[in-house]
C-alpha positions in Angstrom: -11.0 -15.2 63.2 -12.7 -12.2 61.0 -11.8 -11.6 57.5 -11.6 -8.5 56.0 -11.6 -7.7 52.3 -8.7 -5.6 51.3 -10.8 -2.5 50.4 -11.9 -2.5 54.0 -9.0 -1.5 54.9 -7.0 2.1 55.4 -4.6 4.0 56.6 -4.1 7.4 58.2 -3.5 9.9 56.0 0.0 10.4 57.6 0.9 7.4 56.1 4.9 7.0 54.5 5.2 4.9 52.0 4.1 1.4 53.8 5.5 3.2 57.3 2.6 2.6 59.5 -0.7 0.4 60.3 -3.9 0.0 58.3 -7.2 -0.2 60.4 -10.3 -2.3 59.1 -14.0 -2.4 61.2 -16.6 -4.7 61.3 -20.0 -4.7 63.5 -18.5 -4.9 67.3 -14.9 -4.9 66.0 -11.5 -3.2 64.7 -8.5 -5.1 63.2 -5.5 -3.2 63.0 -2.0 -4.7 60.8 1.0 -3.6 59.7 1.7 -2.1 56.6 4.7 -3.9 55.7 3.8 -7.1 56.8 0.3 -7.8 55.9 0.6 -11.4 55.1 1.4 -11.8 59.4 -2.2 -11.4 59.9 -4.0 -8.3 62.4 -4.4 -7.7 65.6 -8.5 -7.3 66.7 -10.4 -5.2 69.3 -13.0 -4.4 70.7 -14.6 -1.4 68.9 -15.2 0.4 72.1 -11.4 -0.8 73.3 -10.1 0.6 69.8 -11.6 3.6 70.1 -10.8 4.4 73.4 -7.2 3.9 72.6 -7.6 6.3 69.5 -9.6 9.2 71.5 -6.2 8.5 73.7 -3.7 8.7 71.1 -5.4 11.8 69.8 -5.7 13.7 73.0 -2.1 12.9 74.6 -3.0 10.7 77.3 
């Protein structure tokens, strides 16, 4: 399991007041979390997964 330092970590800047999830990379990889729950640990990708899902997101499909 990677470990990520807390400064690693962000959010989008739609961010609510701990209403959404904070992403953190490392070489080959992207953990994503919830902001409310932190201490339940992350989820982790592949980078290329991660990004495909974001260019997704982004684009509506």
């Amino acid at each position: 399991m990677y470990s990520f330092p807390e400064e690693t970590w962000r959010t989008s800047t739609y961010t609510q007041k701990d209403n959404c999830v904070e992403v953190a990379d490392a070489p080959g990889v992207s953990a994503v979390r919830d902001t409310k729950y932190r201490d339940r640990g992350h989820l982790l990708f592949a980078s290329p997964e991660w990004r495909r899902f974001v260019d997704s997101v982004k684009t509506g499909g």
